[in-house]
N, C-alpha and C positions, 0 to 999 in steps of 0.2 A: 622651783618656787615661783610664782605667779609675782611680776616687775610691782604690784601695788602691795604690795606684803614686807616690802623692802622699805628701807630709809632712802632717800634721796637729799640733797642739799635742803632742797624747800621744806623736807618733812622736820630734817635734824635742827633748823631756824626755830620750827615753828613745838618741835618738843623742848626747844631750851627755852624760850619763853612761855611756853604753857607752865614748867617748870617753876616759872617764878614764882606762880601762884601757890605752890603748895610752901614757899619760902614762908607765907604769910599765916600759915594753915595750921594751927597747932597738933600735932600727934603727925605730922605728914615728915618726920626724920628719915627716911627712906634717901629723901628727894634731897636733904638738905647739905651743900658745901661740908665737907669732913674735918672743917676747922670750928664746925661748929659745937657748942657743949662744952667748949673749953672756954674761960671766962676770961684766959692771957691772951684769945684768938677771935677776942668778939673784932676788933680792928679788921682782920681778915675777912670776919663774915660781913660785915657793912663793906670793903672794899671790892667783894661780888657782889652784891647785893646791891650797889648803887651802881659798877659797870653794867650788870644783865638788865638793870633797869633801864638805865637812863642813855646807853650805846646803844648805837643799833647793830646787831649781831655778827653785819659781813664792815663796818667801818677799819681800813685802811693803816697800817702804819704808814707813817712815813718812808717816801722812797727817797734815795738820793742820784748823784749823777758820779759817772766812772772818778773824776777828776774830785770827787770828796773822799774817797776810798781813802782807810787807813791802816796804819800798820794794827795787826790781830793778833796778841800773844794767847798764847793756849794755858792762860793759866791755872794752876789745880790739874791738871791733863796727868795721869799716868798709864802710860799705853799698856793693853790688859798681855801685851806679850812678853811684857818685863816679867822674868821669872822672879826677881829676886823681891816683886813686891806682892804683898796679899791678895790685891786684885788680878793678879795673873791668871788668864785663860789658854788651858791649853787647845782648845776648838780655836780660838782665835788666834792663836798663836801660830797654828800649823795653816789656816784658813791666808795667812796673812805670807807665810810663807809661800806661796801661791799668784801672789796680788789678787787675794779675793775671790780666782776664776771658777771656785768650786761656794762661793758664800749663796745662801739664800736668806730670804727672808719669810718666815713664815707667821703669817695671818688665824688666827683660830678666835674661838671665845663665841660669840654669840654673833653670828654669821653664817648665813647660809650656805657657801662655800668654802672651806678652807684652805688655804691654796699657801704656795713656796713660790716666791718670787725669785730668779735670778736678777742680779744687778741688771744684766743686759736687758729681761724681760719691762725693768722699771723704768731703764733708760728707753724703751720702746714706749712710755709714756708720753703726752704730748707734754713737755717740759713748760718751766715756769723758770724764770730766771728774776732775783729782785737785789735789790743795794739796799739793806737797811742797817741799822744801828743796833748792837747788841749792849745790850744795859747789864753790866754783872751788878749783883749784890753788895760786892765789897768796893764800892764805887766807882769803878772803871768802865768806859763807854771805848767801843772801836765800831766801825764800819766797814763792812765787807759787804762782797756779792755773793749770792750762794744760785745755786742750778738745782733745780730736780722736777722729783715729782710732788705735784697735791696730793696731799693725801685722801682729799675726797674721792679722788679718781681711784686709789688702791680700793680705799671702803667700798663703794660703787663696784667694783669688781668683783669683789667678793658677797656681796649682799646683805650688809649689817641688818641685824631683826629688828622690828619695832621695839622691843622690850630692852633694846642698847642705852644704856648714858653714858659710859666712859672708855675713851681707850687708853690702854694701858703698852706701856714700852718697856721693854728687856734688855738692859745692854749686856756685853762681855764684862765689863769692867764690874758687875753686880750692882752698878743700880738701877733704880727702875724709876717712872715716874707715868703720868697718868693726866689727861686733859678729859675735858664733856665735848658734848658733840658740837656745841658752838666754835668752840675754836678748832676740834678736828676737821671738820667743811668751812672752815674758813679761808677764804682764796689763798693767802700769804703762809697759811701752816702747811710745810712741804717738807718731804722726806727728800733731804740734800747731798748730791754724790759730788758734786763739784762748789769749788770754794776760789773765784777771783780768776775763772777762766780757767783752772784745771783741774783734774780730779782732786777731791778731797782728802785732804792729806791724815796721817795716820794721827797726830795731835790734834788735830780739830773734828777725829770721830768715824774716820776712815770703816768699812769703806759708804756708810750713811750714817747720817746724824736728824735728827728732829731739828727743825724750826718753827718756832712757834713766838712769831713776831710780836705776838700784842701781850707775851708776857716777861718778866723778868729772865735773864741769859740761861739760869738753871734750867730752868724747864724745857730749853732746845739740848735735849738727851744725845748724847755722842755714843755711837759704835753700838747699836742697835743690832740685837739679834733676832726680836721677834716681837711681834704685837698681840696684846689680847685686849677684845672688845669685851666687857662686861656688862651686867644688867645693874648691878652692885659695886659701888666703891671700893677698891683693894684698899686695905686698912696695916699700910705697915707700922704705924706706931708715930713715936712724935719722934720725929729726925727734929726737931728744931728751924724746919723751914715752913713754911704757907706753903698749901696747895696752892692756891690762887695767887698770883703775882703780877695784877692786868697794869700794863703802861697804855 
């Protein structure tokens, strides 16, 4: 497929701000935040609605320095090889029995190439290393360092379509979750095999996890099996949390 048929960073900027526009559009729900039409979630849709607005697309979290680093409890964490709990996987389990040497990760959905990453393959990425602050929901802040790759650079490799807006993440542990393409090419969103200068240990998502710094600590997905790029919003139902979570 011919490189202008593809997204690139510049293109996925400039389809999340074209985007805004149908925000305004009546009959244009295709386009609009998934929190939308719910009248308990309008909070949510003004809290997209005024970041895609009023941020600009690639603006920065906060970085910090080695010497602010803090202690990172893995709370809520139940490792998917625990048999004795519901989210036990048995792929993951025997994957893990291994450390991983046999995991991939596979890329599909609306993408011109589909392709299985080995860890090593991703760790052959040029790497991104940052110290930021993970904000949970239930009111706890830590700060850590995390290593990996952008995931611009994985998208990019595989050739997301023009007709893309969301990617979508798989873990072992059975849940999933989902960003648009501003924050997936956003420099700081990186698929993370290391955590504080060593691999990434199995409570914090082993052997990759999602970061996705400019939103709430949920949305950074631990233990990540596979990705799908969609044209269409995956609709699992009201879990009780916002898609959108932007700090």
């Amino acid at each position: 497929m011919k490189q202008n048929k593809l997204i690139t960073r510049r293109t996925a900027i400039i389809t999340g701000v074209s985007a805004l526009g149908a925000l305004m559009l009546p009959g244009c729900t295709r386009k609009l935040p998934p929190t939308y039409g719910n009248i308990l979630r309008m909070g949510d849709a003004f809290t997209y609605l005024a970041h895609r607005t009023l941020l600009p697309g690639q603006s920065l979290a906060k970085e910090y320095q080695h010497g602010e680093i803090t202690s990172f409890p893995a709370i809520g964490t139940v490792n998917p090889a625990d048999v004795s709990k519901p989210t036990y996987s048995e792929a993951y389990d025997r994957l893990g029995s291994t450390g991983f040497s046999k995991w991939s990760l596979s890329i599909e959905g609306s993408v011109a190439t589909p392709r299985k990453f080995a860890l090593a393959q991703l760790q052959g990425f040029p790497a991104r290393t940052q110290i930021t602050r993970h904000t949970c929901e239930e009111g706890w802040s830590a700060i850590g360092e995390w290593t990996g790759v952008p995931l611009s650079l994985v998208l990019k490799a595989v050739g997301i379509l023009p007709s893309a807006r969301f990617v979508n993440f798989y873990a072992y542990d059975g849940y999933m979750e989902s960003i648009d393409l501003l924050d997936a090419f956003h420099p700081q969103t990186i698929l993370a095999y290391g955590m504080n200068g060593r691999n990434l240990p199995i409570p914090h998502g082993a052997p990759i996890r999602l970061r996705v710094e400019t939103q709430i600590g949920y949305k950074s997905a631990k233990f990540i099996e596979r990705i799908v790029v969609t044209d269409e919003f995956v609709n699992l139902g009201d879990n009780g949390w916002a898609w959108y979570v932007g700090i």
